[in-house]
C-alpha positions in Angstrom: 0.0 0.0 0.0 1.4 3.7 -0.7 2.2 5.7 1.8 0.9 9.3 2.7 3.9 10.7 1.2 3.2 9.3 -2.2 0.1 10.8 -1.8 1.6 13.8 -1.3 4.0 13.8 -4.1 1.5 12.9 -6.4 -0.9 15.6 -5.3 2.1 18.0 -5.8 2.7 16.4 -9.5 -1.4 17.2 -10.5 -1.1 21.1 -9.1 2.4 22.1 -9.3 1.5 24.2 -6.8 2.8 22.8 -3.0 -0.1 25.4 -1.4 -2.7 24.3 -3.7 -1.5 20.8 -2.7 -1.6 21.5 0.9 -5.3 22.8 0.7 -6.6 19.8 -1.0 -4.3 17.4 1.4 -6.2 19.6 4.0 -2.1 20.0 5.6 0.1 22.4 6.0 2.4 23.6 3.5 5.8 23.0 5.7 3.8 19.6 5.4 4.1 19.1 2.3 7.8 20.5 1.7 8.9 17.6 4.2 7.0 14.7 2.0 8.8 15.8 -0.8 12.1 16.2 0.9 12.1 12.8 2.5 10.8 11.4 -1.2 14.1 13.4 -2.3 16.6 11.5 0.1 14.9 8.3 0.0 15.8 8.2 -3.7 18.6 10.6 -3.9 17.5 13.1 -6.0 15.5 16.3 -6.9 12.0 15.5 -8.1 11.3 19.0 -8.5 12.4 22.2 -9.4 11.3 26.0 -9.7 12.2 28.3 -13.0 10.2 31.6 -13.4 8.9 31.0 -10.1 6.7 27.7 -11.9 7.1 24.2 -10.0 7.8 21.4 -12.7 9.0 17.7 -12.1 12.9 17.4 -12.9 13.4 14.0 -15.1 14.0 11.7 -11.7 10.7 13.3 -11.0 8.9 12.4 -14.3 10.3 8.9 -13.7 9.0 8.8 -10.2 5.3 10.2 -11.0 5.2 7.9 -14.0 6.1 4.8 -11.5 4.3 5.9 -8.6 0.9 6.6 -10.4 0.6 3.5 -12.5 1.3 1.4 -8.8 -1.3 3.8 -7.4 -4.1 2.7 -10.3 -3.2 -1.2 -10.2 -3.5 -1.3 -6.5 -7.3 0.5 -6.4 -7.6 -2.2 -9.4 -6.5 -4.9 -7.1 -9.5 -3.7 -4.2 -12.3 -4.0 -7.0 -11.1 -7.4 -7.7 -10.7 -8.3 -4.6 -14.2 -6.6 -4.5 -16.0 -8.4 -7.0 -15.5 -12.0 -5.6 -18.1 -11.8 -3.2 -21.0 -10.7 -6.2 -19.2 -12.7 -8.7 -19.8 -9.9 -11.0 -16.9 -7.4 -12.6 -16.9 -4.1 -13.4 -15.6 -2.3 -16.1 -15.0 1.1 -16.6 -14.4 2.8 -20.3 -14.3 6.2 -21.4 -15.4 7.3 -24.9 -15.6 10.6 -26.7 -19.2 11.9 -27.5 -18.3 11.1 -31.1 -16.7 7.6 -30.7 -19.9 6.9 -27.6 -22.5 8.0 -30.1 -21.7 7.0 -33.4 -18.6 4.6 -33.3 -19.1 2.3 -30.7 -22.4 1.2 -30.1 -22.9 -2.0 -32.3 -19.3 -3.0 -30.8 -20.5 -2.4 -27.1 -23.9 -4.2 -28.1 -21.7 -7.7 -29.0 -19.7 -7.4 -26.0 -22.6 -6.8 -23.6 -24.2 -10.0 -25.0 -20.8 -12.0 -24.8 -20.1 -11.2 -21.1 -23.1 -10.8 -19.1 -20.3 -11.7 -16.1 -19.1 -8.0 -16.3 -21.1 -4.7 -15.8 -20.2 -1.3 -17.9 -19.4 1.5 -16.3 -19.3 4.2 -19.7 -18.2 7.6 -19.2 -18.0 10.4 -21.3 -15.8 13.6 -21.6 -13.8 14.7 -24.2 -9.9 13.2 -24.8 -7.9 15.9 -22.3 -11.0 14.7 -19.2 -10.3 11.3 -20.5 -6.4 11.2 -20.3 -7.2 12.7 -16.5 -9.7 10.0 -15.3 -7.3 7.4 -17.1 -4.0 9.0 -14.9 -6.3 8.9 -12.0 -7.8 5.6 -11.9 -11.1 5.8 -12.0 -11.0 4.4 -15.4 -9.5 1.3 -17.1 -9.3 2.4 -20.3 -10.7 4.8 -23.1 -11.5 5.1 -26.3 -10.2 8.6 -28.0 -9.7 10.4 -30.9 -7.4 12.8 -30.5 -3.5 13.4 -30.4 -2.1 12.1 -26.8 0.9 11.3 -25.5 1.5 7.8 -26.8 4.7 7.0 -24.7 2.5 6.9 -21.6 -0.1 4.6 -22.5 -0.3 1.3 -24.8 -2.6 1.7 -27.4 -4.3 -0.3 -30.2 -5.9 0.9 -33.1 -10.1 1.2 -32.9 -10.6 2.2 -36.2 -9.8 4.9 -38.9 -12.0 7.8 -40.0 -12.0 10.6 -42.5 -12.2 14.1 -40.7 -14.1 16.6 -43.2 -15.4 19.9 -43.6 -19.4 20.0 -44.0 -22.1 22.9 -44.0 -25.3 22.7 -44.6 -26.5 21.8 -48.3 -28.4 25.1 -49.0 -25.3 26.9 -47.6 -24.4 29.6 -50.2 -20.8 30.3 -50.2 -19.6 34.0 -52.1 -16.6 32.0 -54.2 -16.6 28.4 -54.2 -13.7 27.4 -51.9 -10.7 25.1 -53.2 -8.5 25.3 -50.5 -8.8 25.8 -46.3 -7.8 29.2 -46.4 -10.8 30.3 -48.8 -13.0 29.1 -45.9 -11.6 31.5 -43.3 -14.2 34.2 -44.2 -16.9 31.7 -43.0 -18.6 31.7 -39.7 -16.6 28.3 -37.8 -18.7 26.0 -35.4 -15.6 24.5 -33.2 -15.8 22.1 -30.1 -14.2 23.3 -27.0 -10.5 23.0 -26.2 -9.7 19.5 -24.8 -11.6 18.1 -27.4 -10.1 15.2 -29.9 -12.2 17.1 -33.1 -10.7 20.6 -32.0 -7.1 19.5 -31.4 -6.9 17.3 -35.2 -8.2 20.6 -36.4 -5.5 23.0 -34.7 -3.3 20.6 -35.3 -4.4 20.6 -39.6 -4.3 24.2 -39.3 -1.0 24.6 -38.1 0.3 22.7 -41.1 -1.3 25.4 -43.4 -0.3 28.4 -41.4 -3.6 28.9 -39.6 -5.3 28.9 -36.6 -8.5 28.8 -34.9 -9.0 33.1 -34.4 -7.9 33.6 -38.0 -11.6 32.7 -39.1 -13.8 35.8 -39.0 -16.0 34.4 -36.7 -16.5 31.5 -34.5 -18.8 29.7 -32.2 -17.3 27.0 -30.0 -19.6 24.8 -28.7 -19.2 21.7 -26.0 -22.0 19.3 -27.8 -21.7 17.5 -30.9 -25.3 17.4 -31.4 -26.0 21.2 -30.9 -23.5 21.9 -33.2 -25.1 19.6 -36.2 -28.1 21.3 -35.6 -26.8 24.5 -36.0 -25.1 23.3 -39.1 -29.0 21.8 -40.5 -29.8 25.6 -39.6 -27.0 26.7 -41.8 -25.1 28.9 -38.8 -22.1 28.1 -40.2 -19.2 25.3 -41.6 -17.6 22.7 -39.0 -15.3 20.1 -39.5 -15.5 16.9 -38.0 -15.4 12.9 -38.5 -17.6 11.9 -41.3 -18.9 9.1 -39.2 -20.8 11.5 -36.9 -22.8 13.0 -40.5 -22.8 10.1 -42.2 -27.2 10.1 -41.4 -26.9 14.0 -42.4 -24.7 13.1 -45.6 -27.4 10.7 -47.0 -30.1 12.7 -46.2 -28.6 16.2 -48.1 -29.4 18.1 -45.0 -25.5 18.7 -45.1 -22.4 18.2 -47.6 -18.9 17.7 -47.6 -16.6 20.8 -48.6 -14.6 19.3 -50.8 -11.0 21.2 -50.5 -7.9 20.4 -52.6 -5.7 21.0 -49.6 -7.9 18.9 -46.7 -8.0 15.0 -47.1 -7.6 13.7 -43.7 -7.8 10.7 -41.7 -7.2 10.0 -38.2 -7.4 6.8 -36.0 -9.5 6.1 -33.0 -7.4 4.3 -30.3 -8.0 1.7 -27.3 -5.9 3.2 -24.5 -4.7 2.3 -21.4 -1.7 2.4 -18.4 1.2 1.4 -20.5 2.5 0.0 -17.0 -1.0 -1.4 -15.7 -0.6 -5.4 -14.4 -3.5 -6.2 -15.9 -2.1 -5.0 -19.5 -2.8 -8.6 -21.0 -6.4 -8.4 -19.8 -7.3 -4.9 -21.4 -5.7 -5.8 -24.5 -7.8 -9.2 -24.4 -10.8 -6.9 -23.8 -9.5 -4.5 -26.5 -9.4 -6.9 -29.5 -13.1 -8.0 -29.1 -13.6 -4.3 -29.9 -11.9 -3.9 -33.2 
């Protein structure tokens, strides 16, 4: 079992701030200092250090938070197992995008429901930065998400590939027909929030032309997938976003692709989880009756 002063350290590693630490360890800051500083001996090191007056982990301290969380996950893993013996029953927690939860993966959820009536979903939804937290925190197993992470921290298998588009509504008029990104800047953008998988693939695609978000002449950024379709049916604006989410839309002619000379994307949907986890073997069992 950790100790309080792992708790500590990684309490410090999740604020950066050894106040802000203190106040949600509900001790004192001299408290908190001499956690870290026994931490420090034990291992003969600095774990962190302060530039610009901002606390950030020194590489032994990367190395240490990287350890030290993934034993703090598999030991609340070990207490649900240890849990579920006496119902008999296991519980599974996954996170999912809103895109991947409402138009990728319920046929795939379906099967696996059916198959193992043994184990209980727990399904959670947020968007891929809120993922990558509950994942780092335990109180998920593993996630499905469709934005860029940090792939050296988790293992990862591949869910599926999509093709990321432009779309507006049908009747939208535009002034000159676009051909590339940057005709479309002039055009009123419906954009998910920051933390969002859609959002960061289109920073990311934008960056690679020279653009970014605030060089359109307006924007709208919306949390909800759903309200932001609508407003495309209403013709509010252009989005971009995985084809799989408007394929129903597509078919019906209540919206179209843009087709652009410069935009042809795809992007993969991965299975994630604790690249150190002890039950790696099971969650990549687990995975593979996804894909």
């Amino acid at each position: 079992m950790l100790d309080y002063r792992t708790k500590t350290f990684l309490t410090v590693c999740k604020t950066l701030n050894f106040t802000t630490a203190a106040k949600q360890l509900n001790i004192t800051q001299p408290a908190v200092s001499q956690h870290i500083h026994f931490l420090e001996k034990q291992y003969n090191t600095t774990l962190f250090a302060y530039k610009n007056k901002e606390l950030s982990l020194t590489p032994s301290g990367e190395i240490l938070y990287k350890h030290l969380l993934a034993m703090k996950n598999n030991e609340q893993a070990i207490m649900n197992e240890i849990n579920n013996i006496t119902s008999n029953i296991e519980t599974l927690s996954i996170g999912v995008t809103m895109t991947i939860g409402e138009y990728a993966i319920i046929d795939k959820l379906a099967n696996f429901i059916q198959n193992h009536p043994e184990i209980n979903i727990h399904l959670h939804y947020g968007n891929t930065s809120k993922l990558l937290e509950l994942l780092d925190q335990g109180q998920i197993s593993m996630a499905i998400v469709e934005g860029n992470y940090p792939k050296e921290n988790y293992s990862h298998i591949k869910y599926s590939t999509e093709d990321y588009i432009a779309v507006c509504a049908t009747s939208h008029h535009f002034t000159k027909e676009p051909h590339t990104i940057h005709d479309l800047i002039s055009e009123h953008l419906l954009v998910r929030e920051k933390g969002s998988g859609t959002r960061n693939i289109l920073e990311q695609s934008l960056i690679a032309h020279g653009l970014h978000i605030s060089n359109f002449t307006h924007y709208t950024q919306v949390e909800n997938m759903h309200t932001i379709m609508n407003l495309l049916k209403k013709d509010c604006g252009i989005s971009f976003l995985y084809k799989i989410a408007v394929e129903k839309e597509l078919k019906s002619k209540e919206l179209k692709e843009i087709t652009l000379d410069d935009f042809k994307l795809q992007h993969d949907f991965d299975i994630i989880w604790q690249k150190e986890s002890i039950y790696a073997h099971k969650y990549l069992s687990i995975s593979k009756e996804f894909i």
